[in-house]
C-alpha positions as CSV (number, residue, x, y, z in Angstrom):
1,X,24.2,41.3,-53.5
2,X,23.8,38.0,-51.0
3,X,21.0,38.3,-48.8
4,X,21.2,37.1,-45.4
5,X,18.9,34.1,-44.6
6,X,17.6,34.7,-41.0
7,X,15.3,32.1,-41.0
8,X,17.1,30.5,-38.4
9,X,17.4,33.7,-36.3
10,X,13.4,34.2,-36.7
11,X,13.0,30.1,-35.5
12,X,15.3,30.7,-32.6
13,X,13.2,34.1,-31.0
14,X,9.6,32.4,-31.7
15,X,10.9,29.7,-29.6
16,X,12.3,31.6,-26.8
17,X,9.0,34.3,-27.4
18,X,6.6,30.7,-26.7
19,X,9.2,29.5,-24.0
20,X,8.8,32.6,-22.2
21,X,5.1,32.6,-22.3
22,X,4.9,28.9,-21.5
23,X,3.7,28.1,-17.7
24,X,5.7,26.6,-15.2
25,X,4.7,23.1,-15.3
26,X,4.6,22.9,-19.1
27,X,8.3,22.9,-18.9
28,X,8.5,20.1,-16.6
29,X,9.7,17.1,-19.3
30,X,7.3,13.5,-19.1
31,X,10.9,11.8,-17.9
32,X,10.9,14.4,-14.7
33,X,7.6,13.3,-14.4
34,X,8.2,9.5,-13.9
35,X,11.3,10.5,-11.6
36,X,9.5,12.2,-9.3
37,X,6.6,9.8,-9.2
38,X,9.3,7.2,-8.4
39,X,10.9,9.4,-5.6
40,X,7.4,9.4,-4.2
41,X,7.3,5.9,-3.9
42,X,10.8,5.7,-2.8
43,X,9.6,8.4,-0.5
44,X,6.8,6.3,0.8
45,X,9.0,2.9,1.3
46,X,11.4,5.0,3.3
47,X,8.7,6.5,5.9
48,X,6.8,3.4,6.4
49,X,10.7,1.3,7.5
50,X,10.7,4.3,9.7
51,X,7.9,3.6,11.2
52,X,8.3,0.4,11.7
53,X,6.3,-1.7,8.8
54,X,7.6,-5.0,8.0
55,X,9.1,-5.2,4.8
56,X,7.2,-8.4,4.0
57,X,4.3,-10.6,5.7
58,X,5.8,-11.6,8.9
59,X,4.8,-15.3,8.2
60,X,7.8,-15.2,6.0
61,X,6.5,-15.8,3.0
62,X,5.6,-13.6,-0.4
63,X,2.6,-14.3,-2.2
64,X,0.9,-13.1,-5.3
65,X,-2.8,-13.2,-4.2
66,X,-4.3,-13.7,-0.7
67,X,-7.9,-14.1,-0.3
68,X,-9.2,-13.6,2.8
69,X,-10.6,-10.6,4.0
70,X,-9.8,-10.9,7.8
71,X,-7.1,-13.3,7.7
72,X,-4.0,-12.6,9.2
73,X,-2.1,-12.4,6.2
74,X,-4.6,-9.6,4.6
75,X,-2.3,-6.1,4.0
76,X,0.2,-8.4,4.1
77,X,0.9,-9.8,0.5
78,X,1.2,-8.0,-2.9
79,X,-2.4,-8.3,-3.6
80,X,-6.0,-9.1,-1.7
81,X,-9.4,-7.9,-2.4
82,X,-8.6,-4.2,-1.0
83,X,-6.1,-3.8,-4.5
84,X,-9.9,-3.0,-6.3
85,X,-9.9,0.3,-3.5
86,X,-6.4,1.5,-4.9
87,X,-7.6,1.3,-8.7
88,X,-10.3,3.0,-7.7
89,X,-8.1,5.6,-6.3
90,X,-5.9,5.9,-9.6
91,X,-8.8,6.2,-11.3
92,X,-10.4,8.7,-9.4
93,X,-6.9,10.6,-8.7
94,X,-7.1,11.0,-12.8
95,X,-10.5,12.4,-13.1
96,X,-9.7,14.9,-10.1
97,X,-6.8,16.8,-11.8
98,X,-8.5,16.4,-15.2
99,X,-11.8,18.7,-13.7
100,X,-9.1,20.8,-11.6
101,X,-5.9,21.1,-13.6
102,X,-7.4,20.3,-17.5
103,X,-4.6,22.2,-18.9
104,X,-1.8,20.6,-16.7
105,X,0.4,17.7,-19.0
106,X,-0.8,14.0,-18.0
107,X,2.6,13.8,-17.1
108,X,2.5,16.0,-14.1
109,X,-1.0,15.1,-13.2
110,X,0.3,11.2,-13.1
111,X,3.4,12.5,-10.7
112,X,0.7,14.6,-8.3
113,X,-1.7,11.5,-8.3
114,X,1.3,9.0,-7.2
115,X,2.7,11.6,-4.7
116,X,-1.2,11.8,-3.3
117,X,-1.8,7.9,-3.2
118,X,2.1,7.7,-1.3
119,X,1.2,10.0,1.5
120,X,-2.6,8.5,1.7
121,X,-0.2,4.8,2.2
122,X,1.8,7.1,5.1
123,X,-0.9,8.4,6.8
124,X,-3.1,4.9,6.2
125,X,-0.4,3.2,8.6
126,X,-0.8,5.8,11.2
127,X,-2.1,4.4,14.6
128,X,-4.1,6.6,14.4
129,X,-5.7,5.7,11.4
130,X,-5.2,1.8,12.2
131,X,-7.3,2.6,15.5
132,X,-9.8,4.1,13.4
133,X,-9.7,0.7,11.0
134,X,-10.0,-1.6,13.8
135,X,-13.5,-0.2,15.1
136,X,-14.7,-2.2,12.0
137,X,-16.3,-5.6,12.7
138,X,-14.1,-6.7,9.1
139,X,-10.6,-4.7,10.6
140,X,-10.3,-5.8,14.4
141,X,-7.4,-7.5,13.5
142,X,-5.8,-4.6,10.9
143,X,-2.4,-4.1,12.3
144,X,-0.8,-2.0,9.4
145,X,0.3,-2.8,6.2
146,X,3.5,-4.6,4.8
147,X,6.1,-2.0,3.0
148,X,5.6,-3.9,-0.4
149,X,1.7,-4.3,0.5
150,X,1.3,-0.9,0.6
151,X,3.7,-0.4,-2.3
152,X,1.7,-2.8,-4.6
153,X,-1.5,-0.7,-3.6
154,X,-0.2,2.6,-4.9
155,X,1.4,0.3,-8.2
156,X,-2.4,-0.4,-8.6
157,X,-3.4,2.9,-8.2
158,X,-0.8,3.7,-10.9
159,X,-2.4,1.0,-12.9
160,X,-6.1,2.8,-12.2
161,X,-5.1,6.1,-13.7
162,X,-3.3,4.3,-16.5
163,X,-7.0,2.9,-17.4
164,X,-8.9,6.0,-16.3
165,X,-6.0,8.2,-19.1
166,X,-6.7,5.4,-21.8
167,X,-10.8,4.4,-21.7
168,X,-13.7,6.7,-22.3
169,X,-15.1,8.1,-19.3
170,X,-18.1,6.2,-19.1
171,X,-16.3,2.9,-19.5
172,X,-14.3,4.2,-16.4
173,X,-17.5,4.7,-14.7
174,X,-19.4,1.2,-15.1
175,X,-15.7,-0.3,-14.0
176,X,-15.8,1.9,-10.8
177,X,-19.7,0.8,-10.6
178,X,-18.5,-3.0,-11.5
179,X,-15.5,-3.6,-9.1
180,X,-17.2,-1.8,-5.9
181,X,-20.5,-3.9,-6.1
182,X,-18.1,-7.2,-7.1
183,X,-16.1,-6.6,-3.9
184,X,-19.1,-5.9,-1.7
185,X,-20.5,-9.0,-2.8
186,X,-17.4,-11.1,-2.3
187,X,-16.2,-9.8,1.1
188,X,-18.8,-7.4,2.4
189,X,-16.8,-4.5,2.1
190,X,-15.5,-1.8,-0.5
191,X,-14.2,1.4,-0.9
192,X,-17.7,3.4,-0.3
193,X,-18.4,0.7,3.0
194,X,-14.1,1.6,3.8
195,X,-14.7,5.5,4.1
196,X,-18.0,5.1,5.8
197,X,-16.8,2.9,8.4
198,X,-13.5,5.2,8.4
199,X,-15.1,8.3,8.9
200,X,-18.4,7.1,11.0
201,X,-18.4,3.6,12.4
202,X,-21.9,1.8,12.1
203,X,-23.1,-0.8,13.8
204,X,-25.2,-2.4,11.8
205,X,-22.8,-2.1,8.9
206,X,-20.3,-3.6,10.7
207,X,-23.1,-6.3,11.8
208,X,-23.9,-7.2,8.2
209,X,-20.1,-7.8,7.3
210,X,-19.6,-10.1,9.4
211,X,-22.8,-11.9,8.7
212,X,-25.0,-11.1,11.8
């Protein structure tokens, strides 16, 4: 007498038995992922034209690097000296939702931390927040940033959680610990001196920075 094989049958209901007990956002494929972290950029692009953000540096030109903390053309380019901040961010962004969300797929932690470093870029070219910026000795100039400025700085803080997913923590740490005190030293500002003066203007801070 043939006896049935129902191997297949049994493979079938352990996988729709896991499926079911599965969470939400383990369902959510690596390629949704990416397409949402895109659309968040896309988002961001979109809202900043709205508002009014040049596309490019209004002197008409594109460059790769500019140097110069307070010159006219800083926020402006692809990349300055601020670009260290938004890998900072990226890597930050990736230890965040490793401590709060350890069991959330990279994936959808790398979508969450674009869609966070998009809408910091939004509200960042608020006036308000550009008012807020220019009460800086080092910002008095700050008006906004250009749409593919403020692109490339969430691009590096894609490239910061990229570094933060594949080095060991501490190495993550000294680079943090590395790039702050190498910017401080180069332009007299950094991501720690950026939220201080953001949140809580100082004086002599802003004294210092420009050399007084």
């Amino acid at each position: 007498m043939h006896k049935q094989d129902n191997s297949g049958a049994t493979a079938i209901e352990y996988g729709l038995i896991a499926g079911r007990h599965m969470r939400w956002y383990e369902r959510i494929s690596f390629g949704k992922c990416l397409m949402a972290a895109a659309m968040f950029i896309g988002v961001q692009a979109l809202v900043l034209f709205i508002m009014g953000r040049p596309l490019i540096c209004t002197c008409g030109t594109i460059k790769l690097w500019v140097g110069i903390a307070n010159g006219p053309e800083n926020s402006q380019q692809l990349t300055d000296w601020y670009t260290f901040t938004h890998i900072i961010h990226g890597i930050g962004l990736y230890f965040l939702f490793w401590l709060i969300a350890p069991g959330m797929p990279v994936g959808l932690r790398f979508a969450l931390a674009v869609g966070l470093e998009a809408g910091w870029e939004m509200v960042e070219n608020s006036p308000f927040i550009i008012a807020r910026y220019r009460q800086s000795a080092l910002a008095q100039g700050y008006v906004g940033d250009s749409i593919i400025n403020s692109i490339s700085d969430t691009l590096a803080a894609v490239f910061g959680f990229t570094l933060a997913r594949a080095l060991p923590a501490w190495s993550s740490v000294v680079l943090v610990i590395a790039m702050e005190l190498f910017v401080g030293y180069m332009i007299h500002d950094n991501l720690t001196l950026n939220i201080i003066q953001l949140i809580y203007p100082n004086e002599a801070i802003s004294r210092w920075q420009v050399g007084g």
